[in-house]
MIMAR-947324 format. One record per residue (C-alpha): residue in three letters; x, z negated, y negated. Coordinates in steps of 0.1 Angstrom, whole numbers. Layout:
MIMAR-947324
<rec resn="ala" east="X" up="Z" north="Y"/>
...
//
This chain:
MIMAR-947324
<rec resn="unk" east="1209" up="-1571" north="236"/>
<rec resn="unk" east="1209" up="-1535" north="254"/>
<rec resn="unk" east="1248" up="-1525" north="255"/>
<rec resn="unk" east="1230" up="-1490" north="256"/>
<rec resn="unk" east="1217" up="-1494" north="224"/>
<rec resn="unk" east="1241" up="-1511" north="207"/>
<rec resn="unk" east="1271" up="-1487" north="218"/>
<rec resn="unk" east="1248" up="-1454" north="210"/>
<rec resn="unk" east="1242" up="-1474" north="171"/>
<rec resn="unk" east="1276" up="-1484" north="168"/>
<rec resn="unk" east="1287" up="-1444" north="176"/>
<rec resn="unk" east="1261" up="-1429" north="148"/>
<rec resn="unk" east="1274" up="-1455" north="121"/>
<rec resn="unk" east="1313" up="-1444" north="132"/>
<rec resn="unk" east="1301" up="-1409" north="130"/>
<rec resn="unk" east="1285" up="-1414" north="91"/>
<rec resn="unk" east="1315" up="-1436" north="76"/>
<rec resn="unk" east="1342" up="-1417" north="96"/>
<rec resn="unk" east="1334" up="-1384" north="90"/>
<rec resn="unk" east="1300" up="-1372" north="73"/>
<rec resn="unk" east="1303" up="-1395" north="40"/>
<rec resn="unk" east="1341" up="-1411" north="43"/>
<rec resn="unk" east="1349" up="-1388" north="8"/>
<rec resn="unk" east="1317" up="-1406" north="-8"/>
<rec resn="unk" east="1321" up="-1439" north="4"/>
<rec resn="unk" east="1360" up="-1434" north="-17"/>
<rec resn="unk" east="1341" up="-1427" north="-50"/>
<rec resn="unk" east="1313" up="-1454" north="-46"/>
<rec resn="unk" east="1343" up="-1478" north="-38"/>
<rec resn="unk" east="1363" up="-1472" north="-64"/>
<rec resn="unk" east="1361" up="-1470" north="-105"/>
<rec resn="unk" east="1356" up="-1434" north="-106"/>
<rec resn="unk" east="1322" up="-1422" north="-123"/>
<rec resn="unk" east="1295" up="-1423" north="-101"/>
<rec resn="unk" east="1259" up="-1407" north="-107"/>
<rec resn="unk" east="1232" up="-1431" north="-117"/>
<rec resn="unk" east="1217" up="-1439" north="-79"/>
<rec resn="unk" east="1249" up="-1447" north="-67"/>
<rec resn="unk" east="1260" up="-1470" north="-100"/>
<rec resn="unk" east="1234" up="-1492" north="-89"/>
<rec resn="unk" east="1242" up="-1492" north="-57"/>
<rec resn="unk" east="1281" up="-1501" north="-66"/>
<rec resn="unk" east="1264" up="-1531" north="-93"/>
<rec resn="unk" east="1247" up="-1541" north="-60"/>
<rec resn="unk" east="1276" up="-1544" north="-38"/>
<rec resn="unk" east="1297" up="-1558" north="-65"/>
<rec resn="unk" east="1269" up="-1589" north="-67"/>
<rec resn="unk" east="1265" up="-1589" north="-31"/>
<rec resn="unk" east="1305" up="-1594" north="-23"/>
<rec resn="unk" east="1313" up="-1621" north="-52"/>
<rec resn="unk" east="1278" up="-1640" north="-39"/>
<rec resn="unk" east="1296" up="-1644" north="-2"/>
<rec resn="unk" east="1326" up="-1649" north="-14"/>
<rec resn="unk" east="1311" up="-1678" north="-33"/>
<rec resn="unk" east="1299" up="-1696" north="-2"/>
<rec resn="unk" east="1336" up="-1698" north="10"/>
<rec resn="unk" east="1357" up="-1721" north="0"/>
<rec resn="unk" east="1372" up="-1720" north="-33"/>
<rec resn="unk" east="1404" up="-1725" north="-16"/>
<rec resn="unk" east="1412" up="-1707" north="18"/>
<rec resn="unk" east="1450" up="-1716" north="20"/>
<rec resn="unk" east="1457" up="-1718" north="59"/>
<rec resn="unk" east="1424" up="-1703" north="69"/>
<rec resn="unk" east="1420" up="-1676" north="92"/>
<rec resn="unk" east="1388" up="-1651" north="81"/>
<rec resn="unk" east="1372" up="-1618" north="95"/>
<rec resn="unk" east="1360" up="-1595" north="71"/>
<rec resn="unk" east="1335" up="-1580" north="94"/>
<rec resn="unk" east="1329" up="-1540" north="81"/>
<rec resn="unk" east="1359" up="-1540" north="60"/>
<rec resn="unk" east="1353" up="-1508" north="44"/>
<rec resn="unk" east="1378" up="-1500" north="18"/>
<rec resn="unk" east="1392" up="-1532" north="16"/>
<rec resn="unk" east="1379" up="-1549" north="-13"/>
<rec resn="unk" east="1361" up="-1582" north="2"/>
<rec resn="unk" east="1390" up="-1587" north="23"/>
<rec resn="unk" east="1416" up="-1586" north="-9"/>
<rec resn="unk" east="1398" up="-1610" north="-24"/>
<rec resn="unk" east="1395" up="-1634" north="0"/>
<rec resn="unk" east="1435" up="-1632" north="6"/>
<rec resn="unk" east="1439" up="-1639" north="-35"/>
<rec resn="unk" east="1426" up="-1671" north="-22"/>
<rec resn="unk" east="1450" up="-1681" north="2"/>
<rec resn="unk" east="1434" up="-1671" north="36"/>
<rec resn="unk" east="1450" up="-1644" north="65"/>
<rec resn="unk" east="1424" up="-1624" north="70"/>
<rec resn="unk" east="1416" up="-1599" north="96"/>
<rec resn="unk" east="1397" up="-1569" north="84"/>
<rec resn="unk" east="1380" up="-1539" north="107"/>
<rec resn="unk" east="1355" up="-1515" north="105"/>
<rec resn="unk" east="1344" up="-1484" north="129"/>
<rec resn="unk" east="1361" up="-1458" north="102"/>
<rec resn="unk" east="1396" up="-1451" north="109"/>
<rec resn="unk" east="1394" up="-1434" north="78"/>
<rec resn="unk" east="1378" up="-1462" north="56"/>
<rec resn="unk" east="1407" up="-1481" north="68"/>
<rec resn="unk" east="1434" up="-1459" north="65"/>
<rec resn="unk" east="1418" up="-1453" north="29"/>
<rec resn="unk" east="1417" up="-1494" north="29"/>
<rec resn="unk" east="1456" up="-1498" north="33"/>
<rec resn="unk" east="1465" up="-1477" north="6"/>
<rec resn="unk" east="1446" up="-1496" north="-17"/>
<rec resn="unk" east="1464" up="-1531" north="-7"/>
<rec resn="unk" east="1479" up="-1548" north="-35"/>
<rec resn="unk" east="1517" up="-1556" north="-30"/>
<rec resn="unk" east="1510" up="-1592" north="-37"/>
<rec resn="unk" east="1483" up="-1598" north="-9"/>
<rec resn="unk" east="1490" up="-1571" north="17"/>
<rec resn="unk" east="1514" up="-1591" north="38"/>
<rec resn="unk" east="1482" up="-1619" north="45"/>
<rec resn="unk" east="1458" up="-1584" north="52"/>
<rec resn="unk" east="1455" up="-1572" north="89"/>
<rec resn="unk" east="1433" up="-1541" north="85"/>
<rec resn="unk" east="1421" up="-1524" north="118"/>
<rec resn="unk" east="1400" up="-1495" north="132"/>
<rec resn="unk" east="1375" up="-1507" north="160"/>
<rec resn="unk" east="1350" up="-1531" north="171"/>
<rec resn="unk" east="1342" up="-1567" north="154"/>
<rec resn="unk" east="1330" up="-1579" north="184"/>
<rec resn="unk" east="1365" up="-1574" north="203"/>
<rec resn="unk" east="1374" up="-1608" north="217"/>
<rec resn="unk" east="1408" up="-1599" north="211"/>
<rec resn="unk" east="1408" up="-1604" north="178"/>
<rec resn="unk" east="1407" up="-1641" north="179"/>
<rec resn="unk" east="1392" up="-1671" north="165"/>
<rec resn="unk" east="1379" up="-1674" north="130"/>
<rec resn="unk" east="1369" up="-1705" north="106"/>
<rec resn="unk" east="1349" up="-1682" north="87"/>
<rec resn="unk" east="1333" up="-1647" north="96"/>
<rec resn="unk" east="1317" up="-1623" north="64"/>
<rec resn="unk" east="1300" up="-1592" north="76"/>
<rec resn="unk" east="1289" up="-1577" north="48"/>
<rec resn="unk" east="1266" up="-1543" north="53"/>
<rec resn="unk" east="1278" up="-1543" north="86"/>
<rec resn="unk" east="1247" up="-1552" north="107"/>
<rec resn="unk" east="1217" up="-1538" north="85"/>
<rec resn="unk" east="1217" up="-1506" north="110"/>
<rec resn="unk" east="1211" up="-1527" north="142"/>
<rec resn="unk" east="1179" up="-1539" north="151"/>
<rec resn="unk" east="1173" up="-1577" north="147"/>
<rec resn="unk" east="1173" up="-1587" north="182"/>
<rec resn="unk" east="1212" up="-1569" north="181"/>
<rec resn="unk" east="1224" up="-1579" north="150"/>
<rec resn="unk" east="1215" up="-1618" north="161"/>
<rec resn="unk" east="1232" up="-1610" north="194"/>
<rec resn="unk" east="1262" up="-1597" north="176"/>
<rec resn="unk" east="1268" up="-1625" north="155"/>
<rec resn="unk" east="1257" up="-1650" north="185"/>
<rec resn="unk" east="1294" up="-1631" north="202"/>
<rec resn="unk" east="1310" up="-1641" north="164"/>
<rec resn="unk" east="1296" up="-1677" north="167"/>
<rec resn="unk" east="1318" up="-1686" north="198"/>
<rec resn="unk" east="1347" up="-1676" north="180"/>
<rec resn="unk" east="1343" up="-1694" north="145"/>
<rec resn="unk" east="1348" up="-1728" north="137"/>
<rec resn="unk" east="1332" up="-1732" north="100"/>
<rec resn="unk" east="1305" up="-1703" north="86"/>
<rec resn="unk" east="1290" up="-1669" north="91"/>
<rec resn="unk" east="1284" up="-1652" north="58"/>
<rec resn="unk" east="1263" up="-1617" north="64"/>
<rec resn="unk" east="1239" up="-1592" north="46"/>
<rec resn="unk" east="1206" up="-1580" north="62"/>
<rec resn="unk" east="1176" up="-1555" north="51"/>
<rec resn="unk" east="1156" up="-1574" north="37"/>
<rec resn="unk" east="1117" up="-1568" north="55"/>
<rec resn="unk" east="1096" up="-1554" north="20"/>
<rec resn="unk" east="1073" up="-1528" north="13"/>
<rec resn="unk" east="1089" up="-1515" north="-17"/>
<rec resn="unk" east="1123" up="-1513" north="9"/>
<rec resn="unk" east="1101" up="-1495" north="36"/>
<rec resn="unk" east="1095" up="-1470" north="7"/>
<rec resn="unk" east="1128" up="-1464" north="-8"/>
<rec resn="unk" east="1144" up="-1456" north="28"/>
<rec resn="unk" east="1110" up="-1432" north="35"/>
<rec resn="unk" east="1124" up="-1415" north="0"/>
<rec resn="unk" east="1162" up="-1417" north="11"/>
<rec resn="unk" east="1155" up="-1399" north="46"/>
<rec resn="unk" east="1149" up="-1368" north="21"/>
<rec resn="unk" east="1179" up="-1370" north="8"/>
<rec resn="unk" east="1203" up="-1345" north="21"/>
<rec resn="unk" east="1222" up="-1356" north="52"/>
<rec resn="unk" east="1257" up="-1361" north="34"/>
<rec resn="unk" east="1238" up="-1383" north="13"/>
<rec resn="unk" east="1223" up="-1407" north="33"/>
<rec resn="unk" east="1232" up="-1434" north="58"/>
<rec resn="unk" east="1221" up="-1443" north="91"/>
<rec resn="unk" east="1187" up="-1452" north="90"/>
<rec resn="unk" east="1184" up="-1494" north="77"/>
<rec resn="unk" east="1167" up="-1520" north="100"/>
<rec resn="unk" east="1147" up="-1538" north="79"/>
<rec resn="unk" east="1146" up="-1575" north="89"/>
<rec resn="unk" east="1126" up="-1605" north="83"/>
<rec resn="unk" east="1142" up="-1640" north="72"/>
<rec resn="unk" east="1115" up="-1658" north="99"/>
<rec resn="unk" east="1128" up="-1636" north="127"/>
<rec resn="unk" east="1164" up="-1643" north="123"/>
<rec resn="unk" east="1157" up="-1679" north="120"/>
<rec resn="unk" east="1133" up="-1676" north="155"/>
<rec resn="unk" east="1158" up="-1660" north="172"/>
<rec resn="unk" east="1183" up="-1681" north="163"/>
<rec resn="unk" east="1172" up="-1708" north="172"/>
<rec resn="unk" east="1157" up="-1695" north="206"/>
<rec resn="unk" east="1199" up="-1690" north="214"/>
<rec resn="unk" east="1214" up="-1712" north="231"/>
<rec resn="unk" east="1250" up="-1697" north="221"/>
<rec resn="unk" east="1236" up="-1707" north="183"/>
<rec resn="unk" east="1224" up="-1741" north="190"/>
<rec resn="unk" east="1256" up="-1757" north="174"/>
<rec resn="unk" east="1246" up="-1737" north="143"/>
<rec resn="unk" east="1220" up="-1739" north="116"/>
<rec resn="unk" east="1207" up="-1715" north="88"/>
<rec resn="unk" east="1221" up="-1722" north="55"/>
<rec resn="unk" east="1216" up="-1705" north="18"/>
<rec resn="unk" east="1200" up="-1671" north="18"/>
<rec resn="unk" east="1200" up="-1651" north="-19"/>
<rec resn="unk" east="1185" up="-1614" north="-21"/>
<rec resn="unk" east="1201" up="-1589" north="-43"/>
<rec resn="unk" east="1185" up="-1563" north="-56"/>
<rec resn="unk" east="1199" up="-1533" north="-78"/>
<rec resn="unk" east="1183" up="-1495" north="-82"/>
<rec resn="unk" east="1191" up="-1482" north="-46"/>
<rec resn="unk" east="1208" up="-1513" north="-35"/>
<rec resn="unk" east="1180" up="-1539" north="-21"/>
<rec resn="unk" east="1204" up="-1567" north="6"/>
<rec resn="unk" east="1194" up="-1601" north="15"/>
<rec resn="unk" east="1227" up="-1629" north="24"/>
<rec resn="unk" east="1223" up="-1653" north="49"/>
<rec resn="unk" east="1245" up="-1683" north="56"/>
<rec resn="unk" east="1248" up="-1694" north="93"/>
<rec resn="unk" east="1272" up="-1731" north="96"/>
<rec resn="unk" east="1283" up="-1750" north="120"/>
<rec resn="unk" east="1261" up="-1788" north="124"/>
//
């Protein structure tokens, strides 16, 4: 992976969430009323977080787990409502300033919400990782890198989201790109299923590791594909 690249990405996405859209991303993220596009795009996300969440164990009680793109908070809460400390960060300090006032009283002590980099080593180990939306602006070859960095520090299962390669996809982000610039995201990297499974198994960081369930969502605007990476 080209540090070059992945620092310059990494910068546009902070740039979007931080600044250009951090007053959208509150409405989409919350219960307030939403125009049609983005209600399917919320319907999306809702299916997309309760389907990760479902390949974690029902119980996390004395688990340690990254939320990976925290956002405002919401994966994160649920996965301490299950027992488990969890670690949540994302690129926006203001997503995650926005985050921390949404903490419940009764999980926000097991909650460790931060600004910066997932990929920071200092952040610890893991026994499971979820990175939902977080990657789908990388290229493959990064995103697979990326995760490879996660793998070393996780002891039980990667959960994560990914563009999902299709033509009707290819079309609906040519449409989005005329969308004003408020109202858009970074551009998506489609990816294809094969190419994640190639090159991860062409890693030898990965070879302890093995694809596991995969499930697409699709809703309106929303179109995500999960992917489950274990350890053998």
């Amino acid at each position: 992976m080209s540090l070059t690249t992945y620092h310059a990405r990494r910068g546009q996405i902070e740039t979007y969430f931080d600044r250009t859209a951090a007053a959208a991303w509150a409405t989409l993220t919350s219960d307030a009323p939403v125009g049609r596009i983005r209600t399917t795009v919320r319907a999306g996300r809702d299916r997309m977080r309760a389907t990760l969440l479902s390949w974690l164990p029902q119980n996390l009680h004395g688990m340690r787990i990254l939320d990976a793109g925290c956002g405002t908070g919401a994966l994160a809460v649920e996965a301490a409502r299950r027992g488990a400390e969890v670690v949540g960060i994302d690129l926006s300090p203001t997503l995650v300033d926005l985050a921390r006032t949404r903490l419940p009283v009764d999980v926000a002590e097991r909650i460790d919400l931060r600004s910066g980099d997932m990929l920071d080593p200092a952040l610890g180990h893991f026994d499971h990782v979820v990175a939902m939306d977080s990657i789908i602006h990388y290229q493959t070859e990064d995103a697979v890198h990326a995760l490879a960095q996660l793998a070393q520090r996780t002891s039980g299962s990667i959960v994560f989201t990914f563009a999902p390669r299709t033509p009707l996809l290819a079309a609906m982000i040519s449409v989005g790109r005329l969308f004003p610039r408020g109202d858009r995201a970074p551009w998506l990297e489609p990816m294809a299923e094969e190419k994640i499974a190639a090159l991860m198994a062409a890693n030898t960081a990965l070879d302890a590791w093995a694809c596991g369930r995969t499930q697409r969502v699709s809703s309106g605007f929303y179109k995500s594909q999960a992917m489950e990476w274990t350890r053998r």
